[in-house]
C-alpha positions in Angstrom: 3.9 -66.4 -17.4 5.4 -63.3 -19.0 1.4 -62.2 -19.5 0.2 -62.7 -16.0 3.7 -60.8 -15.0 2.2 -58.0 -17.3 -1.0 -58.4 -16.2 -0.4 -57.6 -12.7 2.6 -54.7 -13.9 -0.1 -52.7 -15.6 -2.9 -53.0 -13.4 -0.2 -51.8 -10.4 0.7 -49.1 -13.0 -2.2 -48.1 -14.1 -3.7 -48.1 -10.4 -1.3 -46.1 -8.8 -1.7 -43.6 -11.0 -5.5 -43.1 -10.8 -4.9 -43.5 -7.2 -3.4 -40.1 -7.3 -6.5 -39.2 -9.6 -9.6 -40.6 -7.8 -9.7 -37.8 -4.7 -13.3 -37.0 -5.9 -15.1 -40.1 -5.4 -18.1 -40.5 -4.1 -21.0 -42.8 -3.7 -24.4 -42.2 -1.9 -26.4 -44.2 0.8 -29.9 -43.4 2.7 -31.4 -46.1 4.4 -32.8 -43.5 6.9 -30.0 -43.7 9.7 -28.2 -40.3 11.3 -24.8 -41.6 9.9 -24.6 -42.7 6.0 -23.2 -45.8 5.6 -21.9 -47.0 2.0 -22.7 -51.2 1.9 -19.5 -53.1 0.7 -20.7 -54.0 -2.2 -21.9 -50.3 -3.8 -18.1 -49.6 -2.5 -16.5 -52.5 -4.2 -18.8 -51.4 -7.6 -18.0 -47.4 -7.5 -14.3 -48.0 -6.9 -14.0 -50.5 -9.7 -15.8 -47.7 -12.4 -13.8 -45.1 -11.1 -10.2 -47.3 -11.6 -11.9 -48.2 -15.1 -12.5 -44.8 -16.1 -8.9 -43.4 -15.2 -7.2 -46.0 -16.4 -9.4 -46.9 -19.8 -8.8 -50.3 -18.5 -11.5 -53.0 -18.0 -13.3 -52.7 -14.9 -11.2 -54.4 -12.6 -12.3 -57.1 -9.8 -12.9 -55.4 -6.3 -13.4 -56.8 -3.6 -14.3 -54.8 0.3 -14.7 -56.6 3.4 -17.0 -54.1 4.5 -19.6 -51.4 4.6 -18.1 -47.7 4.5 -19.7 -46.0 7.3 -19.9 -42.4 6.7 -17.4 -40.3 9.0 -14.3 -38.1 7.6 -11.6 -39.9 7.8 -12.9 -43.4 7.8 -11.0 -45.6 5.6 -11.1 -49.2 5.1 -9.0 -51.5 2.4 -10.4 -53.3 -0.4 -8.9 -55.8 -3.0 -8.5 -55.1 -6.4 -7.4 -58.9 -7.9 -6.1 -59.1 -11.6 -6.9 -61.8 -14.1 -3.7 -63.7 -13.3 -4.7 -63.8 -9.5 -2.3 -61.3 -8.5 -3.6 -58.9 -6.2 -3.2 -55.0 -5.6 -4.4 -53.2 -2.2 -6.8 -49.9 -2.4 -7.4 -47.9 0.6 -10.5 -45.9 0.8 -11.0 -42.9 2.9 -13.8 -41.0 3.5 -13.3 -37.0 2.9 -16.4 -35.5 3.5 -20.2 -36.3 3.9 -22.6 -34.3 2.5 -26.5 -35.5 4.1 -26.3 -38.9 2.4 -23.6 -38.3 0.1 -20.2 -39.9 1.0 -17.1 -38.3 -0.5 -13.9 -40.6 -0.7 -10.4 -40.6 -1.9 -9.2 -43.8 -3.4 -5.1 -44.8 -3.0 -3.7 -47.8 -4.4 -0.9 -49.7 -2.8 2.8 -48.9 -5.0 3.3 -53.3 -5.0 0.8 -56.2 -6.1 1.3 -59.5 -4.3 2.1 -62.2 -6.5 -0.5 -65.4 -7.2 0.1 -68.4 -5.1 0.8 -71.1 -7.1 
């Protein structure tokens, strides 16, 4: 129990902090459409190597319930859940889009919520 409890403490931890870090992201689309659009899953891919990278952690499992369409100031929430089933909320907003390039900031919530039992 104390693990998991750790678990979940560094991931929050570690993930608030990149969260201040991870302004620069960005990930690319081009499927020929006027607005770029980022599908979940590239999302959910680029935001877990970017968390891994800041935090020298193992890349953590993300989860987004859907595409990021490419607007400033879209956002949308995806799921970061740690290995004891704990799980720690990440908003993603888009900053800027350049052609086909989507440029986000990444912000992770202060507070995991616990496993259910």
């Amino acid at each position: 129990m104390l693990k998991a409890r750790l678990t979940a403490a560094t991931w929050t931890l570690s993930a608030v902090t990149a969260g201040a870090l991870l302004a620069g992201c960005s990930g690319s689309a081009s499927d020929g459409k006027s607005e770029p659009e980022l599908s979940k899953g590239k999302l959910a891919d680029t935001v877990a190597e970017k968390l891994a990278a800041s935090t020298g952690q193992a890349k953590p499992d993300i989860s987004c319930p859907e595409n990021l369409k490419g607007n400033v100031g879209t956002t949308t929430r995806c799921k970061l859940t740690a290995s004891d089933g704990s799980t720690l909320g990440v908003t993603v907003k888009v900053t800027s889009v350049d052609r086909d390039k989507i440029n986000f900031g990444i912000q992770a919530d202060k507070t995991p919520t616990p496993a259910q039992s």
